[in-house]
mmCIF file of the N, C-alpha and C atoms, coordinates in Angstrom:
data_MODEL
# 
_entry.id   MODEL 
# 
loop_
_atom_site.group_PDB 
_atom_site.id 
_atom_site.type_symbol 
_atom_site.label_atom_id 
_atom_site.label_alt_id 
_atom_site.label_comp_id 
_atom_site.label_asym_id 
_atom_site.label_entity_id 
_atom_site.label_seq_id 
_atom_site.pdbx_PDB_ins_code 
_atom_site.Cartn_x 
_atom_site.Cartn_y 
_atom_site.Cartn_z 
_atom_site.occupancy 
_atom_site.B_iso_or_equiv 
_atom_site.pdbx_formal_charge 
_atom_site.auth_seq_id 
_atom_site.auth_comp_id 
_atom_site.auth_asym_id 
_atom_site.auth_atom_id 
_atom_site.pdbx_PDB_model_num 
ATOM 1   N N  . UNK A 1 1  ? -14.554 3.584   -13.725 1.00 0.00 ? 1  UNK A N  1 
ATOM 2   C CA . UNK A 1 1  ? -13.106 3.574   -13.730 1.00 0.00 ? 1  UNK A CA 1 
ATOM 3   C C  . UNK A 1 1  ? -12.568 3.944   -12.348 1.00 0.00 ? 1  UNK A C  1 
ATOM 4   N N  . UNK A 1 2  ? -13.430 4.682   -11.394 1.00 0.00 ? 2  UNK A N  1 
ATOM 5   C CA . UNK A 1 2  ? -12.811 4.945   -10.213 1.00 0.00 ? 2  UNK A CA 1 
ATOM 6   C C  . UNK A 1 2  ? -11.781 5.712   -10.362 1.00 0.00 ? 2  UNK A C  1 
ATOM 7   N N  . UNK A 1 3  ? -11.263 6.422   -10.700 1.00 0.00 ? 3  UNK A N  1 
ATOM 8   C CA . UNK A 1 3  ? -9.948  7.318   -11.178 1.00 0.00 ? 3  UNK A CA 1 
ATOM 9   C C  . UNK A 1 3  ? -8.877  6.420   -10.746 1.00 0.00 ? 3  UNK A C  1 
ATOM 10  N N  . UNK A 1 4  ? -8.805  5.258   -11.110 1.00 0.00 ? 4  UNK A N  1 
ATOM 11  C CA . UNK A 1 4  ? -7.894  4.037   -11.231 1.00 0.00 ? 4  UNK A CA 1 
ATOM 12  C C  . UNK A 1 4  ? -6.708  4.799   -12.863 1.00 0.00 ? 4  UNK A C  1 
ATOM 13  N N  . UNK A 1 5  ? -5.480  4.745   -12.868 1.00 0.00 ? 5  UNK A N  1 
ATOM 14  C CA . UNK A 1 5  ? -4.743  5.581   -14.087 1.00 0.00 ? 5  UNK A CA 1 
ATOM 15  C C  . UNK A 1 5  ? -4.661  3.758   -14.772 1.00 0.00 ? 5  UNK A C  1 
ATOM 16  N N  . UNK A 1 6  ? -5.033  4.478   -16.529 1.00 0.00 ? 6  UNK A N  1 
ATOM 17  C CA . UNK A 1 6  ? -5.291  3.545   -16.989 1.00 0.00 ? 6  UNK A CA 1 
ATOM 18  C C  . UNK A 1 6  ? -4.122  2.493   -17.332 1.00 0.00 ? 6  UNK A C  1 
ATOM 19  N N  . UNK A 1 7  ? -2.629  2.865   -17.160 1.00 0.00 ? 7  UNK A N  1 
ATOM 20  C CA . UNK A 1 7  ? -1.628  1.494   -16.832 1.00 0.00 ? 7  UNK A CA 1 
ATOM 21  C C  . UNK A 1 7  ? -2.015  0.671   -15.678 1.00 0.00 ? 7  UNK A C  1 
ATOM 22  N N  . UNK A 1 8  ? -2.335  1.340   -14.399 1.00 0.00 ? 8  UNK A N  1 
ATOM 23  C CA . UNK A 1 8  ? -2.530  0.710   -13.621 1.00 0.00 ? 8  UNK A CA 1 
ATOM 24  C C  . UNK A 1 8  ? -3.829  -0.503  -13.985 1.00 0.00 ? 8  UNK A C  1 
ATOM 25  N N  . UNK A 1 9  ? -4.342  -0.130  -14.271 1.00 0.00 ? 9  UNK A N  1 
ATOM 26  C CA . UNK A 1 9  ? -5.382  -0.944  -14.791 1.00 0.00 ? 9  UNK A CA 1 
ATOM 27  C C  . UNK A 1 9  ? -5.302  -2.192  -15.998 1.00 0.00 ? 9  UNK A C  1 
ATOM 28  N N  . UNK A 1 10 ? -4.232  -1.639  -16.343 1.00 0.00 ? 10 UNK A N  1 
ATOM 29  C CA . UNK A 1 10 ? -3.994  -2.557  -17.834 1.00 0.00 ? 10 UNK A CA 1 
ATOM 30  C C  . UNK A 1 10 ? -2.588  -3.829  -16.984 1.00 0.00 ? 10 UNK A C  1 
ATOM 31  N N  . UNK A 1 11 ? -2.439  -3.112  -15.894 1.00 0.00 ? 11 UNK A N  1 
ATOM 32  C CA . UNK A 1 11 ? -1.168  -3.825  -15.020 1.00 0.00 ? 11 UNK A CA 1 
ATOM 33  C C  . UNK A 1 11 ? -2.429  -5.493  -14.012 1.00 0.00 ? 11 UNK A C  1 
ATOM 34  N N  . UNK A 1 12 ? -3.235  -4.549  -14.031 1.00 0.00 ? 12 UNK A N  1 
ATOM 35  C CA . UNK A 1 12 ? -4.194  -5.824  -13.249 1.00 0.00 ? 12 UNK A CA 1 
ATOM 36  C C  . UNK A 1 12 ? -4.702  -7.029  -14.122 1.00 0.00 ? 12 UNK A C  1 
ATOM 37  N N  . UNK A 1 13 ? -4.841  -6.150  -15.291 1.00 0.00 ? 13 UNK A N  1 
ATOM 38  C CA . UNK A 1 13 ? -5.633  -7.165  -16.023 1.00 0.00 ? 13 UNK A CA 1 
ATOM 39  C C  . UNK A 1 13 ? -4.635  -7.973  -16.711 1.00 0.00 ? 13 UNK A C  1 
ATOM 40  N N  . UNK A 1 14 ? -3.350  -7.799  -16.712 1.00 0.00 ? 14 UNK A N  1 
ATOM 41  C CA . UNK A 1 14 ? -2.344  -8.455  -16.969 1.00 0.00 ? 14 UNK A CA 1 
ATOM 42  C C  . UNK A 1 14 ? -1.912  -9.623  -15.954 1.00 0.00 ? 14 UNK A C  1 
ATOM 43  N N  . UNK A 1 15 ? -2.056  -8.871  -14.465 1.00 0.00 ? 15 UNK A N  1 
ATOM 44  C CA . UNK A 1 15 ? -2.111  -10.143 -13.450 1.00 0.00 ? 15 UNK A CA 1 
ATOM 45  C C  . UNK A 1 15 ? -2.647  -11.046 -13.650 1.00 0.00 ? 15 UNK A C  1 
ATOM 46  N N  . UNK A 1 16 ? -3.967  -10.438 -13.579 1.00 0.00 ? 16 UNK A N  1 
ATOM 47  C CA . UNK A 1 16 ? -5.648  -11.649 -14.001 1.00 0.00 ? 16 UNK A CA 1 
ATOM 48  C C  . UNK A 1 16 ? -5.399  -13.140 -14.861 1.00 0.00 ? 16 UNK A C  1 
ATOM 49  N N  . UNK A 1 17 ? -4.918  -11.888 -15.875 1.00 0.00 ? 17 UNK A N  1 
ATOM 50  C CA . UNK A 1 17 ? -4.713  -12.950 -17.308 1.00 0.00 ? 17 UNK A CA 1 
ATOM 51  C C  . UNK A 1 17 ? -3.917  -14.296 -16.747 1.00 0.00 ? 17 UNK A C  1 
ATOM 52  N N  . UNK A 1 18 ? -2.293  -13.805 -16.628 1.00 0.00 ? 18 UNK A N  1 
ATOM 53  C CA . UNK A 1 18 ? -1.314  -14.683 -15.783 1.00 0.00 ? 18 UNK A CA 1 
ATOM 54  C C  . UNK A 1 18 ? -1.935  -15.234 -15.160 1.00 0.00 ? 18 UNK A C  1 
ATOM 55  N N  . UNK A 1 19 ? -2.366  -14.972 -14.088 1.00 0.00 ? 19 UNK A N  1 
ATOM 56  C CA . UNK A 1 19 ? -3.472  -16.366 -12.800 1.00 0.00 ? 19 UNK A CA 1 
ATOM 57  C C  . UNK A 1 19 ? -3.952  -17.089 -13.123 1.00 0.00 ? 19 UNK A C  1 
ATOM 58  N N  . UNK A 1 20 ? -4.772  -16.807 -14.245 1.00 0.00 ? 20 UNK A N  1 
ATOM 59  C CA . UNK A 1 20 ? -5.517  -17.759 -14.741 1.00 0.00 ? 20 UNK A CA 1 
ATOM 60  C C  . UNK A 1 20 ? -4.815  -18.549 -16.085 1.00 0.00 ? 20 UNK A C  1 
ATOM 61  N N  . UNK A 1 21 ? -4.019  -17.409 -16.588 1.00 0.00 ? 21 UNK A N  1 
ATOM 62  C CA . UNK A 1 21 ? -3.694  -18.522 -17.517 1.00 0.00 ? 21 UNK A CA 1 
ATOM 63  C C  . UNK A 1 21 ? -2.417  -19.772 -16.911 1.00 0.00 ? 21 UNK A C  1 
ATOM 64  N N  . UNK A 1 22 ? -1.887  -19.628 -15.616 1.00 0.00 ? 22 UNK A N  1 
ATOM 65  C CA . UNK A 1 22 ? -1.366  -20.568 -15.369 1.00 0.00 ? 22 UNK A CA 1 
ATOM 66  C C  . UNK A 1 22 ? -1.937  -21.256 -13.979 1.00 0.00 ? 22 UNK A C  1 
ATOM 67  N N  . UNK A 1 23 ? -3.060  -20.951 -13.513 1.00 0.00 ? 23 UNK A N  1 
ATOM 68  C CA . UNK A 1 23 ? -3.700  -21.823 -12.886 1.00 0.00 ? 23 UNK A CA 1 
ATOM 69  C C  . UNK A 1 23 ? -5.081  -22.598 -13.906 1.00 0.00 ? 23 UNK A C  1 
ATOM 70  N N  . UNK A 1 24 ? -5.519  -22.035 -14.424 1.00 0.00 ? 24 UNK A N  1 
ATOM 71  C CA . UNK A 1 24 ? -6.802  -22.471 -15.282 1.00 0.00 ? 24 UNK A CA 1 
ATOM 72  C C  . UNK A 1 24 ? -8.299  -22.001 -14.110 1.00 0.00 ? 24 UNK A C  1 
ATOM 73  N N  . UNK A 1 25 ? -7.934  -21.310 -13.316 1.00 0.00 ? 25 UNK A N  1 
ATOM 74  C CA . UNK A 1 25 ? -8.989  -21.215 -12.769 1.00 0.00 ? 25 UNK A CA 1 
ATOM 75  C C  . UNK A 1 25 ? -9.522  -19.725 -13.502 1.00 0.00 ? 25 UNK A C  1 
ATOM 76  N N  . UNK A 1 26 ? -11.178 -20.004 -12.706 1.00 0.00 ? 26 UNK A N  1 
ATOM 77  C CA . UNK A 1 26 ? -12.045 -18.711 -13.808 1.00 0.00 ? 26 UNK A CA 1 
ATOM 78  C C  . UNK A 1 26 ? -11.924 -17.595 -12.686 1.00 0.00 ? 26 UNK A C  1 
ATOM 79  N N  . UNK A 1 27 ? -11.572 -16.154 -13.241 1.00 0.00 ? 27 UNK A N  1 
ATOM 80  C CA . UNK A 1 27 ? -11.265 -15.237 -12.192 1.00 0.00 ? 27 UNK A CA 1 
ATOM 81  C C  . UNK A 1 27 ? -12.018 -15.282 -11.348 1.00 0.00 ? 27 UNK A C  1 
ATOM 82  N N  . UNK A 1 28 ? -13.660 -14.871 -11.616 1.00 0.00 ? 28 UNK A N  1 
ATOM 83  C CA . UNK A 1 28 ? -14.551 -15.011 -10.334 1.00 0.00 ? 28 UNK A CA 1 
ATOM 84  C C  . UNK A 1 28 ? -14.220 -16.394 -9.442  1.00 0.00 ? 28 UNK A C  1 
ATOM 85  N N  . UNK A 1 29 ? -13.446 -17.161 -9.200  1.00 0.00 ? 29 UNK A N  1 
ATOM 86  C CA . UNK A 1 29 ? -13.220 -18.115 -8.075  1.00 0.00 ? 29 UNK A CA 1 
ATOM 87  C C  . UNK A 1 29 ? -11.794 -17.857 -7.407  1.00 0.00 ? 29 UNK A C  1 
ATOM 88  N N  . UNK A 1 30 ? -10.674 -17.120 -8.310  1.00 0.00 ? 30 UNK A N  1 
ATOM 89  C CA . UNK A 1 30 ? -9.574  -16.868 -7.984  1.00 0.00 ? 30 UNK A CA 1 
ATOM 90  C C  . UNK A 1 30 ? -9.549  -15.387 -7.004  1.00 0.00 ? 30 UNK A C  1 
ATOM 91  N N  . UNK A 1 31 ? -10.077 -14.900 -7.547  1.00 0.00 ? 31 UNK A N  1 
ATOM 92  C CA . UNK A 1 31 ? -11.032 -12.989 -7.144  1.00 0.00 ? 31 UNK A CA 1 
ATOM 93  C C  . UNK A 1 31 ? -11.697 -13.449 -6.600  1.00 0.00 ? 31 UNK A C  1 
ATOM 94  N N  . UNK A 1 32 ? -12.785 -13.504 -6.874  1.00 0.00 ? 32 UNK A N  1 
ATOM 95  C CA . UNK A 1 32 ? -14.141 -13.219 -6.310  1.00 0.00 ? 32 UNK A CA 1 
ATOM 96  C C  . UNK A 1 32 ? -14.824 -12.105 -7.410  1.00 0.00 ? 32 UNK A C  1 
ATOM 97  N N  . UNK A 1 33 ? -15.965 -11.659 -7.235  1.00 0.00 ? 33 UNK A N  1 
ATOM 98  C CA . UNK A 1 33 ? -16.738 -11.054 -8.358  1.00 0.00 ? 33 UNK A CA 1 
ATOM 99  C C  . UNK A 1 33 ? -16.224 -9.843  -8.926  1.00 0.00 ? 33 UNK A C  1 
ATOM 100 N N  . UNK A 1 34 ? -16.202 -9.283  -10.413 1.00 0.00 ? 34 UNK A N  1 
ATOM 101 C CA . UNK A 1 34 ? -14.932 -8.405  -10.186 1.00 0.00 ? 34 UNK A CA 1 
ATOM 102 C C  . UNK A 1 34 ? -15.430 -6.710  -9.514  1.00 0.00 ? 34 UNK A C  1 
ATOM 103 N N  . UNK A 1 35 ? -16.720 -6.816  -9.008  1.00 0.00 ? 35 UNK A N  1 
ATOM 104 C CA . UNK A 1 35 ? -17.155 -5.285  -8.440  1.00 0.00 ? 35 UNK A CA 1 
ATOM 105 C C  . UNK A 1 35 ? -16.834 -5.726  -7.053  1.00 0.00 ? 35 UNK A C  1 
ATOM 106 N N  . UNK A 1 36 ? -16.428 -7.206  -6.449  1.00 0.00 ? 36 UNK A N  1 
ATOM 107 C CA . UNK A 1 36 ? -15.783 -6.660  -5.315  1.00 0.00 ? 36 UNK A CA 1 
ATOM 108 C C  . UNK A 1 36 ? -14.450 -6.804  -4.812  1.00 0.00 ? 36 UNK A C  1 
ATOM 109 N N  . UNK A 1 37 ? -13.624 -7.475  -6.290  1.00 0.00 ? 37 UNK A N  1 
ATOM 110 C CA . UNK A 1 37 ? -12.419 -7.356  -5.995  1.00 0.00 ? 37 UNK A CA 1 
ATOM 111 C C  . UNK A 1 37 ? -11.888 -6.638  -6.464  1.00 0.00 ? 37 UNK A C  1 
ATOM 112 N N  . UNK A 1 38 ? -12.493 -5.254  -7.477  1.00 0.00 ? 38 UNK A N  1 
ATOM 113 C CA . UNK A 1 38 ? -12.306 -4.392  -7.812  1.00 0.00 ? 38 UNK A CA 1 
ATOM 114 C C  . UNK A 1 38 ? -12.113 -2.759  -6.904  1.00 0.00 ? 38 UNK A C  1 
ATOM 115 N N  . UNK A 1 39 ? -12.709 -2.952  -6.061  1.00 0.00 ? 39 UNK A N  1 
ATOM 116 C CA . UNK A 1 39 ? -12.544 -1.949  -4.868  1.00 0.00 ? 39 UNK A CA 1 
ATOM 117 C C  . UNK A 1 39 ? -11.307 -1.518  -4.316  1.00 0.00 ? 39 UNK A C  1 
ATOM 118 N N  . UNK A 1 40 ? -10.398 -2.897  -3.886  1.00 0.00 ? 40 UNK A N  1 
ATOM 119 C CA . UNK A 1 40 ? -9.197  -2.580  -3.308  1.00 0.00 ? 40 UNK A CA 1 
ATOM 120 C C  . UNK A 1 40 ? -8.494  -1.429  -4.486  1.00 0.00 ? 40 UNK A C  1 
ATOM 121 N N  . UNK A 1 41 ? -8.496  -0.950  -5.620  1.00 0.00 ? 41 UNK A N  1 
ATOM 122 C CA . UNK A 1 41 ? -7.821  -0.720  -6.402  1.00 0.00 ? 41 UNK A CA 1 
ATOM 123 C C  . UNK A 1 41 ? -8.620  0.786   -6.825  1.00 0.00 ? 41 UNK A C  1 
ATOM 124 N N  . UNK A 1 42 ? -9.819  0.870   -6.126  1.00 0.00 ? 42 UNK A N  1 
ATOM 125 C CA . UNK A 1 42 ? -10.523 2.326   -6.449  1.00 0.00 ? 42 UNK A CA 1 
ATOM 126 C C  . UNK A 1 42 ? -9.535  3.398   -6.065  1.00 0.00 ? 42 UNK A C  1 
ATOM 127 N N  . UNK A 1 43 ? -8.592  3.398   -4.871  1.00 0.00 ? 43 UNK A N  1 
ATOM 128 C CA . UNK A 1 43 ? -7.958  4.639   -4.470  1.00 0.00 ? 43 UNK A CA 1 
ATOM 129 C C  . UNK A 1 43 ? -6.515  4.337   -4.337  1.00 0.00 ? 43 UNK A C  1 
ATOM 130 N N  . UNK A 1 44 ? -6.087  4.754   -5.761  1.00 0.00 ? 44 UNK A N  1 
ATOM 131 C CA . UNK A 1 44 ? -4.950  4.474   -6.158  1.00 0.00 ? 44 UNK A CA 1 
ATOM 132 C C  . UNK A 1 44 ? -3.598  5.711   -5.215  1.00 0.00 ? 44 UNK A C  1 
ATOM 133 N N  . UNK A 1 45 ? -4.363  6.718   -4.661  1.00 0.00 ? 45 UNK A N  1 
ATOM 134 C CA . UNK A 1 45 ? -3.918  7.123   -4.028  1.00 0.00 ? 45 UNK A CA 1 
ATOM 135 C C  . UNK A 1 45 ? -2.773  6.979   -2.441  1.00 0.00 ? 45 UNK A C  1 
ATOM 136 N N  . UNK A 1 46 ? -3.414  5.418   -2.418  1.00 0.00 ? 46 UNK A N  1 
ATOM 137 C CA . UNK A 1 46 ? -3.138  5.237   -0.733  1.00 0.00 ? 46 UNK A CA 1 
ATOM 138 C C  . UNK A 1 46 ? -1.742  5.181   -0.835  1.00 0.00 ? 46 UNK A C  1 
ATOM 139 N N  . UNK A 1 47 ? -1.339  4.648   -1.642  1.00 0.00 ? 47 UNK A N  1 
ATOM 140 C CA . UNK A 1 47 ? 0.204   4.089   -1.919  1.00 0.00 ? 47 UNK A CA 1 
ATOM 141 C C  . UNK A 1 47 ? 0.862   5.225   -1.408  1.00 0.00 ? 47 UNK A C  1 
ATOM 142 N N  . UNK A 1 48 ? 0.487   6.488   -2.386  1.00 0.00 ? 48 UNK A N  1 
ATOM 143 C CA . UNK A 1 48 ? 1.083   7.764   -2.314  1.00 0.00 ? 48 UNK A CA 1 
ATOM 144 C C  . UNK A 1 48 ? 0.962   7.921   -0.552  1.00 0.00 ? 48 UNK A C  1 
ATOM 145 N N  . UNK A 1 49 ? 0.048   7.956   0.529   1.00 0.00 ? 49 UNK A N  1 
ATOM 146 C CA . UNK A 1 49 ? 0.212   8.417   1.700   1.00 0.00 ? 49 UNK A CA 1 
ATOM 147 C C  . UNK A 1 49 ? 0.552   7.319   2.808   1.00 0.00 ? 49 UNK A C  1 
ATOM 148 N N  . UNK A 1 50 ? 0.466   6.649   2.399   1.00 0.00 ? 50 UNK A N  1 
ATOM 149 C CA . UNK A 1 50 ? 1.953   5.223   2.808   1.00 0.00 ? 50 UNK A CA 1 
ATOM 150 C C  . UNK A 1 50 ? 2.940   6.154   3.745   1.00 0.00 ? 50 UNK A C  1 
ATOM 151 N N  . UNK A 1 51 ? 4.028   6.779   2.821   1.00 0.00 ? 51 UNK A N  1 
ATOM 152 C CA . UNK A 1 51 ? 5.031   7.266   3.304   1.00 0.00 ? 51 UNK A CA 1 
ATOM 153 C C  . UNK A 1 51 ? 4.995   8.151   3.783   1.00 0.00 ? 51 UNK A C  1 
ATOM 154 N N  . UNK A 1 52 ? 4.056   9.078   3.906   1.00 0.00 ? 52 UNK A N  1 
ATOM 155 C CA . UNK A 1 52 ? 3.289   10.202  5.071   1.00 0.00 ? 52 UNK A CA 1 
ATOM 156 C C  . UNK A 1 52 ? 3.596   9.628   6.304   1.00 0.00 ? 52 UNK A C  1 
ATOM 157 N N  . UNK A 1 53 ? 2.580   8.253   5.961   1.00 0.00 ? 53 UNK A N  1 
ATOM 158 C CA . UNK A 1 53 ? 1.861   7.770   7.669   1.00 0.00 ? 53 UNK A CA 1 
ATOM 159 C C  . UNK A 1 53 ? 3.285   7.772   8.493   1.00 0.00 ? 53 UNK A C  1 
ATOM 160 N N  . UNK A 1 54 ? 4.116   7.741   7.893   1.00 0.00 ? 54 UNK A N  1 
ATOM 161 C CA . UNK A 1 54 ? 5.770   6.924   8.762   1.00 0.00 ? 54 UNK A CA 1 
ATOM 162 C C  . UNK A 1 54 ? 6.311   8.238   8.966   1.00 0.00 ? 54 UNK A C  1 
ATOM 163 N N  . UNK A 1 55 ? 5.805   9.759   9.002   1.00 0.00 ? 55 UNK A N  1 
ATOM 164 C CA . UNK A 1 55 ? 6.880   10.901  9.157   1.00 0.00 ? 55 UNK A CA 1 
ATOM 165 C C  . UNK A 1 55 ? 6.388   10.844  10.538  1.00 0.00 ? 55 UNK A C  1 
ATOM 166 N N  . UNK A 1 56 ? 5.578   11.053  11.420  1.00 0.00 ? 56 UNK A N  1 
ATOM 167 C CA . UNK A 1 56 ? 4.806   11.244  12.587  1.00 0.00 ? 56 UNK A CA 1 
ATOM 168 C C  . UNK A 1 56 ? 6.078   10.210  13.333  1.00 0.00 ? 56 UNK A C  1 
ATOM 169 N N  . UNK A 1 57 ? 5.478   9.056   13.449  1.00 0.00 ? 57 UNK A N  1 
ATOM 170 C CA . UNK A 1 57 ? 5.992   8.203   14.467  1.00 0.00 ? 57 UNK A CA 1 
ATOM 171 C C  . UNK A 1 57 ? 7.576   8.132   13.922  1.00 0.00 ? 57 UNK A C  1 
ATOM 172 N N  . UNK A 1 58 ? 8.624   7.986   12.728  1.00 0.00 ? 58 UNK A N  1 
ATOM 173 C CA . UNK A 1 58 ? 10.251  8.209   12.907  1.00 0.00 ? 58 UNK A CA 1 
ATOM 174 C C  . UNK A 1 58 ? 10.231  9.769   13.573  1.00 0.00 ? 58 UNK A C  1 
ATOM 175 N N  . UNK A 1 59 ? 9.495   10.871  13.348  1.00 0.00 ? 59 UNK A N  1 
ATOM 176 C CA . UNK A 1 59 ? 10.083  12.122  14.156  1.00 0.00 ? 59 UNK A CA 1 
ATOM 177 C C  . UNK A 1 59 ? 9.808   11.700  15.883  1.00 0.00 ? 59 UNK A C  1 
ATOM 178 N N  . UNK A 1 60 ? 8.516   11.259  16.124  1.00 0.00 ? 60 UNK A N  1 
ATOM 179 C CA . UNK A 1 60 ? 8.386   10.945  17.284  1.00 0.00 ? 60 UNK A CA 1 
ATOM 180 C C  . UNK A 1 60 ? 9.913   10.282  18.296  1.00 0.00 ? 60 UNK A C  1 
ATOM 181 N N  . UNK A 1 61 ? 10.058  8.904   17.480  1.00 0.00 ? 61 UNK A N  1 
ATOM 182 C CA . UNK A 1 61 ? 11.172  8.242   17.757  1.00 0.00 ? 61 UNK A CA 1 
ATOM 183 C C  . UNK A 1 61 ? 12.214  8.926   17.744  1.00 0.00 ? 61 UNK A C  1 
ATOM 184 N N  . UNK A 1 62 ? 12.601  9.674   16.639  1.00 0.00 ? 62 UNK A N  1 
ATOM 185 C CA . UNK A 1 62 ? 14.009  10.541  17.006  1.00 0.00 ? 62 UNK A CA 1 
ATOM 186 C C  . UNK A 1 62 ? 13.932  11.806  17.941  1.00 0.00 ? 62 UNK A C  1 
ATOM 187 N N  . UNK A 1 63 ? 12.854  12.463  18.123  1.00 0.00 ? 63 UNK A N  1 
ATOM 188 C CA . UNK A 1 63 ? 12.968  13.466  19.390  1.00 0.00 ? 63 UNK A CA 1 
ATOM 189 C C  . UNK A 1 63 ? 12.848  12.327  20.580  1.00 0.00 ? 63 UNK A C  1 
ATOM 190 N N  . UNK A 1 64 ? 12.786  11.568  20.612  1.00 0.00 ? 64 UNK A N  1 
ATOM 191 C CA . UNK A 1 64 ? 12.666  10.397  21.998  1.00 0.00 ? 64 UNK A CA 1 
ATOM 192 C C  . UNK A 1 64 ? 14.219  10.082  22.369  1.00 0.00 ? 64 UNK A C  1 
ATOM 193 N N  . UNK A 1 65 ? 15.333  9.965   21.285  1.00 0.00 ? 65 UNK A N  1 
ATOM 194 C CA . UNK A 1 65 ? 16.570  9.424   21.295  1.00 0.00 ? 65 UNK A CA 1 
ATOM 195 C C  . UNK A 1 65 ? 16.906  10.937  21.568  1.00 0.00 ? 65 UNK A C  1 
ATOM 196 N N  . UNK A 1 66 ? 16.811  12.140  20.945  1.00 0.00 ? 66 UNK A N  1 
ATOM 197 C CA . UNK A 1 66 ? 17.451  13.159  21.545  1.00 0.00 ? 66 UNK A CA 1 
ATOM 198 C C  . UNK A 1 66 ? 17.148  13.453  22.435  1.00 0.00 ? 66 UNK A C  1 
ATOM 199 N N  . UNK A 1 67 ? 15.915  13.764  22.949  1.00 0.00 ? 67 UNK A N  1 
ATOM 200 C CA . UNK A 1 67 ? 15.634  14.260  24.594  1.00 0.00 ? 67 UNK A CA 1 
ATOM 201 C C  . UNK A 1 67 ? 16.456  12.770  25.325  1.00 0.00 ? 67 UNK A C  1 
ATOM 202 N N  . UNK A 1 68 ? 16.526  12.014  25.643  1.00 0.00 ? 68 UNK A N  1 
ATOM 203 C CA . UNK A 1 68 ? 16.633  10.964  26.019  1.00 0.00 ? 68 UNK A CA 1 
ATOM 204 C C  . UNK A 1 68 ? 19.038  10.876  26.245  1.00 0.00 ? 68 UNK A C  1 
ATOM 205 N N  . UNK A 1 69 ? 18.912  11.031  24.556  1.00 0.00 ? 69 UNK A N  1 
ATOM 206 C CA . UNK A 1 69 ? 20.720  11.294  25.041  1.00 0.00 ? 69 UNK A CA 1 
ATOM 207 C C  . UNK A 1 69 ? 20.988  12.875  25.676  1.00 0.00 ? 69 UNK A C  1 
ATOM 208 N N  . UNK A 1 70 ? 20.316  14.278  25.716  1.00 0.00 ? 70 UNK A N  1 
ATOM 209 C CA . UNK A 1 70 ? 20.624  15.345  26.059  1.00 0.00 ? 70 UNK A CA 1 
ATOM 210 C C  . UNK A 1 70 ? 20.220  14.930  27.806  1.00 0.00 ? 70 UNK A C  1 
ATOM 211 N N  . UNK A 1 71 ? 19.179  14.061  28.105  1.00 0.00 ? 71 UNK A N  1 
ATOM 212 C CA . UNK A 1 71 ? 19.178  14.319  29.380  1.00 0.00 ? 71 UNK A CA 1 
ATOM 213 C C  . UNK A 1 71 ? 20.329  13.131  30.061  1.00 0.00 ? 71 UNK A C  1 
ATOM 214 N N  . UNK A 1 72 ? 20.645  12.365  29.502  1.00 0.00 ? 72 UNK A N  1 
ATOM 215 C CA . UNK A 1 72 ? 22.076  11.416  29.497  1.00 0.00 ? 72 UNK A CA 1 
ATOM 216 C C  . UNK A 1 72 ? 23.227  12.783  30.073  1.00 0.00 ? 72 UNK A C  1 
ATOM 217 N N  . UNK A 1 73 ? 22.744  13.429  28.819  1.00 0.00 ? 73 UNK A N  1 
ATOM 218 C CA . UNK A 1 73 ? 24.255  14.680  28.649  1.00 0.00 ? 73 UNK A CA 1 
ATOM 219 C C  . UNK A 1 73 ? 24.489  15.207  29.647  1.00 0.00 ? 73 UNK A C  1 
ATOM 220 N N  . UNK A 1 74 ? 22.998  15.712  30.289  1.00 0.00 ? 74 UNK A N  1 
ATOM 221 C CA . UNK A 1 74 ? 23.049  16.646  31.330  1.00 0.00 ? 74 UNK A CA 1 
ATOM 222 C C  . UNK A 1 74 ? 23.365  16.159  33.056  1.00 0.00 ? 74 UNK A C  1 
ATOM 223 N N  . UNK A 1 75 ? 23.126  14.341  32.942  1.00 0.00 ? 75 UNK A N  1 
ATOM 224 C CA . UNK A 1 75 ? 23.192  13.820  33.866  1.00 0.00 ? 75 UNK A CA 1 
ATOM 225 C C  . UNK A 1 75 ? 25.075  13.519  34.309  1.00 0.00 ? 75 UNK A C  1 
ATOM 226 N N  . UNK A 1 76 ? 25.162  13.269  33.509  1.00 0.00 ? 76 UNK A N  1 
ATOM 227 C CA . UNK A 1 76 ? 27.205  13.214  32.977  1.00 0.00 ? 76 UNK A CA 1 
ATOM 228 C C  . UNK A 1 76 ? 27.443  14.209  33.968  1.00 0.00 ? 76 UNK A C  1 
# 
């Protein structure tokens, strides 16, 4: 199960179904085998640190616009 939460899981196999039931193709050709298109979905976590990764570089950027207008300020 990969600590995959089991909606999430019941949400894929709902995709699956759909794909195939309106392409007619067999998952292993639409996927690929399902232990290796099953992986992307082992760390259901990432989603969650997504919006982490973006605090670093917007603080970066906004101390860049303030140092940047204060030394504006100081040049005035």
């Amino acid at each position: 199960m990969r600590d995959v939460p089991g909606d999430r899981i019941g949400e894929i196999v709902a995709e699956v179904d759909s794909h195939v039931a309106e392409t007619g193709e067999e998952p292993d050709d639409a996927f690929g085998p399902a232990g290796d298109s099953i992986r992307q979905f082992a760390n259901p976590q990432s989603s969650v640190w997504a919006p982490r990764a973006l605090v670093a570089p917007v603080l970066c950027f906004a101390s860049g616009i303030l140092l940047v207008t204060a030394t504006l300020g100081i040049v005035r």
